[in-house]
C-alpha positions in Angstrom: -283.3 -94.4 -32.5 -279.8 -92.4 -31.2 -277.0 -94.7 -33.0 -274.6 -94.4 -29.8 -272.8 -97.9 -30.3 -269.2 -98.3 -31.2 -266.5 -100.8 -31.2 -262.9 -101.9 -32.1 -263.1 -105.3 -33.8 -260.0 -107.3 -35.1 -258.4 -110.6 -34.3 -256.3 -110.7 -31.9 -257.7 -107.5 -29.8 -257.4 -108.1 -26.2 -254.3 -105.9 -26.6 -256.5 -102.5 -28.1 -255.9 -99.9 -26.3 -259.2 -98.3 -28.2 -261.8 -98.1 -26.2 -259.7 -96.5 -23.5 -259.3 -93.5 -25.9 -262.4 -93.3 -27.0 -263.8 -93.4 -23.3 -262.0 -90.3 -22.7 -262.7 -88.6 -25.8 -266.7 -89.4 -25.3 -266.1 -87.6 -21.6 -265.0 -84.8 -22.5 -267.2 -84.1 -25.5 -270.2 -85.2 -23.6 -271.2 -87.8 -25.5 -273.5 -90.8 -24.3 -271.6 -93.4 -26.4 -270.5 -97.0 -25.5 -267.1 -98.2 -27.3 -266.3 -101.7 -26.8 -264.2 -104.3 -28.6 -264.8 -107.7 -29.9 -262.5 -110.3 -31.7 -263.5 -110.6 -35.4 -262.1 -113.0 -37.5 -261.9 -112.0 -41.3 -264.0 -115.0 -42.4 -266.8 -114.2 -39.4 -266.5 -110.4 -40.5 -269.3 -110.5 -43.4 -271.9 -112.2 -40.9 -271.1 -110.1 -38.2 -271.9 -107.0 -39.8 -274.7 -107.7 -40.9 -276.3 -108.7 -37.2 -275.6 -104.8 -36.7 -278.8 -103.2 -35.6 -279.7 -99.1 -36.1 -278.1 -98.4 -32.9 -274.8 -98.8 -34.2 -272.7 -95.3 -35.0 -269.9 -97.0 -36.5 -266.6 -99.3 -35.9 -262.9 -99.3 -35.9 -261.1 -101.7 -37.8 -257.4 -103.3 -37.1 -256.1 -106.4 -38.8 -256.8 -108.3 -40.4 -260.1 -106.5 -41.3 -258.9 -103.7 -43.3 -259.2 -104.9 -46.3 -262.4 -106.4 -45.9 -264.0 -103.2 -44.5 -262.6 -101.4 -47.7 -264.8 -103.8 -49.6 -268.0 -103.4 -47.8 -268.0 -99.5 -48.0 -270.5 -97.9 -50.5 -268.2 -94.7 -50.3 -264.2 -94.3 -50.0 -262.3 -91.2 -48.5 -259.3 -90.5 -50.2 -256.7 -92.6 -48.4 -259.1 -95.1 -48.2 -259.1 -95.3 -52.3 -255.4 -95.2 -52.4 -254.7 -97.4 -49.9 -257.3 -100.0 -50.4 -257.6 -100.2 -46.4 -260.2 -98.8 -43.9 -260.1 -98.4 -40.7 -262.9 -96.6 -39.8 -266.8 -97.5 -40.8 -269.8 -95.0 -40.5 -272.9 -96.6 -40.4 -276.1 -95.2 -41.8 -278.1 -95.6 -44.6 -275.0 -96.2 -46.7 -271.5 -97.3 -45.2 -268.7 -95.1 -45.5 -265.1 -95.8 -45.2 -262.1 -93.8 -44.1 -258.4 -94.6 -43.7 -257.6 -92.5 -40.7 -254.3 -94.1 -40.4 -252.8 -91.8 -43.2 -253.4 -88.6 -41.1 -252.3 -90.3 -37.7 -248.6 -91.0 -38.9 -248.7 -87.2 -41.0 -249.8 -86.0 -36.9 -247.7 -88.2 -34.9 -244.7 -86.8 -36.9 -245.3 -83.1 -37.2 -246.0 -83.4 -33.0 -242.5 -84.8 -32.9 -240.7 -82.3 -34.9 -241.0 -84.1 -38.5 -242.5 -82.0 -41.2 -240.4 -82.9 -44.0 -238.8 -85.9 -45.5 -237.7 -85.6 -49.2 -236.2 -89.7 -49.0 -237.9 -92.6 -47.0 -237.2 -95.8 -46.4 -240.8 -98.2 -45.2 -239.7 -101.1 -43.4 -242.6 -104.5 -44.5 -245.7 -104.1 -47.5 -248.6 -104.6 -45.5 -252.0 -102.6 -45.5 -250.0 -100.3 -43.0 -247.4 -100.1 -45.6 -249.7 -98.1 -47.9 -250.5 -96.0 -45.6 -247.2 -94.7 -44.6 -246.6 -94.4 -48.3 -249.3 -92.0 -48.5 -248.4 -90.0 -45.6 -244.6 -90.0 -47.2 -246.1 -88.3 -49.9 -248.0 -85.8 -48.0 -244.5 -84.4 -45.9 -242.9 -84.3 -49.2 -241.0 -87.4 -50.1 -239.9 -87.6 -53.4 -238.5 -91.2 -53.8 -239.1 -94.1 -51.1 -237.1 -97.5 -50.5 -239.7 -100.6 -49.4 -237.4 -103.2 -48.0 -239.6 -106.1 -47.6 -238.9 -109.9 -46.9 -240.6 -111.1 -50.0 -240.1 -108.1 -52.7 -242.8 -109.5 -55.1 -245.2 -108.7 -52.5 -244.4 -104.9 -52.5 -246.1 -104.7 -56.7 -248.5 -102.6 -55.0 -246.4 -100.1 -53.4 -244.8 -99.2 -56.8 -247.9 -98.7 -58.3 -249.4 -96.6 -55.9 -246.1 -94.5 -56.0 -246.8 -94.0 -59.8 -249.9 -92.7 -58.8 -248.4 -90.2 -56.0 -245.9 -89.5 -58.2 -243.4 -90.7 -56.2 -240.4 -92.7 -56.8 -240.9 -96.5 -54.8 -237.9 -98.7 -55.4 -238.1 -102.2 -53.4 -235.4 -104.6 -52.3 -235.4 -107.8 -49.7 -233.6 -106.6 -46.7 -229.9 -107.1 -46.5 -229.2 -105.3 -50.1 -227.5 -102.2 -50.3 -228.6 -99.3 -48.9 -228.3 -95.4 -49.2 -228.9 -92.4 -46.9 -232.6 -91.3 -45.9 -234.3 -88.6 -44.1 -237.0 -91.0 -42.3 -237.5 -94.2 -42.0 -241.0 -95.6 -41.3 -241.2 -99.4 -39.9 -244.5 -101.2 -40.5 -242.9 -104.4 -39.8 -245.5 -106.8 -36.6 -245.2 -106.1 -33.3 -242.0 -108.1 -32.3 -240.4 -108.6 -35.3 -237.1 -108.7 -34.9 -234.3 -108.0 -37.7 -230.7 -109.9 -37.6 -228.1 -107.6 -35.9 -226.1 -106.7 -38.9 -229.3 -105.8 -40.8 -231.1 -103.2 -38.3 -227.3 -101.7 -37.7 -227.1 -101.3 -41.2 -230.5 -99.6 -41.7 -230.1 -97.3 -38.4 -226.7 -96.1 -39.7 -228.3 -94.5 -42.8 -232.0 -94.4 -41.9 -232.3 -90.9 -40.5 -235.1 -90.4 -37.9 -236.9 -94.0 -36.9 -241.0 -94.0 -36.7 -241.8 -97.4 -35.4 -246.0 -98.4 -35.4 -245.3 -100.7 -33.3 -245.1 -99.0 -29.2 -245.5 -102.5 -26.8 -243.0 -103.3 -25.9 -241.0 -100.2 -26.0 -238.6 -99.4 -27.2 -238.7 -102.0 -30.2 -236.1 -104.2 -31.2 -235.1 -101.5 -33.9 -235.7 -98.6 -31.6 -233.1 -100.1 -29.2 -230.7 -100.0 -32.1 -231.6 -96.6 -33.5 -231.6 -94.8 -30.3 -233.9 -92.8 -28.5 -233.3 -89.5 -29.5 -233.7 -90.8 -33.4 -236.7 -92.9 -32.1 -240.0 -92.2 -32.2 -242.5 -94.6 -30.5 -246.1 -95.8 -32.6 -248.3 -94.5 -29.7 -248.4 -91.2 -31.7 -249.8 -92.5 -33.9 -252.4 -94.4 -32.2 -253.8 -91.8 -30.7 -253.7 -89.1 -34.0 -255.9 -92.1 -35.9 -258.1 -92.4 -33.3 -259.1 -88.3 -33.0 -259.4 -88.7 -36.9 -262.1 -91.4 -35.8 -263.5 -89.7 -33.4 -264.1 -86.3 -35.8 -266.0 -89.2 -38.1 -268.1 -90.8 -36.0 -269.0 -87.1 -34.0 -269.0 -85.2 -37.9 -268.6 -87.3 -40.7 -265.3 -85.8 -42.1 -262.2 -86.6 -40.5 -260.9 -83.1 -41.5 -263.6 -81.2 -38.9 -262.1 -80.5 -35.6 -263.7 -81.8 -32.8 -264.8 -79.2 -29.9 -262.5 -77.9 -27.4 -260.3 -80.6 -29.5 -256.8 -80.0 -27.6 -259.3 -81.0 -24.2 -260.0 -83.9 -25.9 -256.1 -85.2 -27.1 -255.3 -84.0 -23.2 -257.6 -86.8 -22.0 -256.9 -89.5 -24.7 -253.0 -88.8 -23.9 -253.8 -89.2 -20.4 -255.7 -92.4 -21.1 -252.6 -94.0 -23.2 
């Protein structure tokens, strides 16, 4: 039996913009595949695995289901392991688990220019959070700030930073700042900071890489400024080729066939 069923789940996910990208991905490659979307609570997320038949290739997680996805997986990638988050589940025999997000944000920046950042600032301490950690590491950061709303909350952060051997400090927003290269917002679509705050953090917070991209430009992209402003669709669509190289090969590191035909089409889908 061909496994040639995919989906997004999360909750909400009306919003995805997933299975467009996939769509257009599965075009060009040639592949028979459905991808569709369904709204999965975290509490319903056990169940509906497990109704899953052998036609199922795999799935694409977004909140809340990150976590629990990094549970069910009988083996990690390494940003899953770090992060404690997947967002992308093979099917098979055994589950695997793979944190594509890590390698969208290290894509989405190098395509806009960013190769480097030796001091970060992470805006929120989510699952997304970890992930942009990770990435900070992989351009080179050497010491990040994690401003966060509740600092206790960031514990994690610091840890994993021991482990990447790099520097996390955290504070609440509103404390002190000092100069960065990047800074990397993980903060809910539609957040919005007090006035003084984001002003303070777009003064010294180098280039800005929001996730978030509807509406845009974001509250804090409006302050920054649009050359210093770079939108979360990047991202988006970097994760989801990492996906796709899973579900087609198993390894998100394989390039996919006539792979710049592919990001031409899923850029055209955005």
């Amino acid at each position: 039996m061909t496994r040639s069923r995919l989906a997004v789940w999360g909750d909400p996910i009306a919003h995805s913009r997933s299975p467009a990208l996939h769509a257009a991905a599965y075009r060009v490659l040639g592949l028979d595949w459905a991808y569709g979307r369904r709204q999965v609570s975290a509490d319903d997320f056990a169940p509906a695995l497990a109704s899953l038949d052998d036609t199922w290739r795999g799935l694409s997680l977004t909140m809340p289901l990150k976590e629990s996805a990094f549970r069910v997986a009988a083996t990690l990638d390494r940003h899953a392991e770090l992060t404690g988050a997947v967002n992308t589940l093979l099917l098979g025999e055994q589950i695997a688990g793979f944190n594509t997000d890590v390698g969208g944000i290290v894509d989405a920046l190098a395509e806009a220019g960013v190769l480097e950042a030796g001091r970060v600032r992470i805006l929120g301490a989510g699952a997304t959070a970890a992930s942009a950690l990770v990435a900070a590491s992989e351009i080179g950061a050497v010491s990040v700030d994690v401003r966060a709303r509740r600092p206790g909350s960031a514990a994690g952060l610091v840890e994993l930073g021991g482990r990447l051997g790099v520097a996390v400090e955290v504070h609440p927003f509103g404390a002190a700042l000092h100069e960065v290269d990047l800074t990397v917002a993980t903060l809910p679509g539609g957040t919005e900071l007090s006035a003084d705050v984001a002003a303070e953090l777009a003064a010294s917070g180098g280039v800005l890489f929001d996730v978030a991209y509807a509406p845009w430009p974001s509250a804090l992209a409006s302050v920054w400024g649009s050359d210093l402003a770079i939108a979360g669709l990047g991202m988006l669509l970097h994760q989801a080729v990492r996906q796709i190289r899973v579900f087609r090969h198993g390894d998100p590191a394989v390039a996919l066939p006539d792979e710049d035909a592919v990001i031409a089409a899923m850029r055209a889908a955005l």
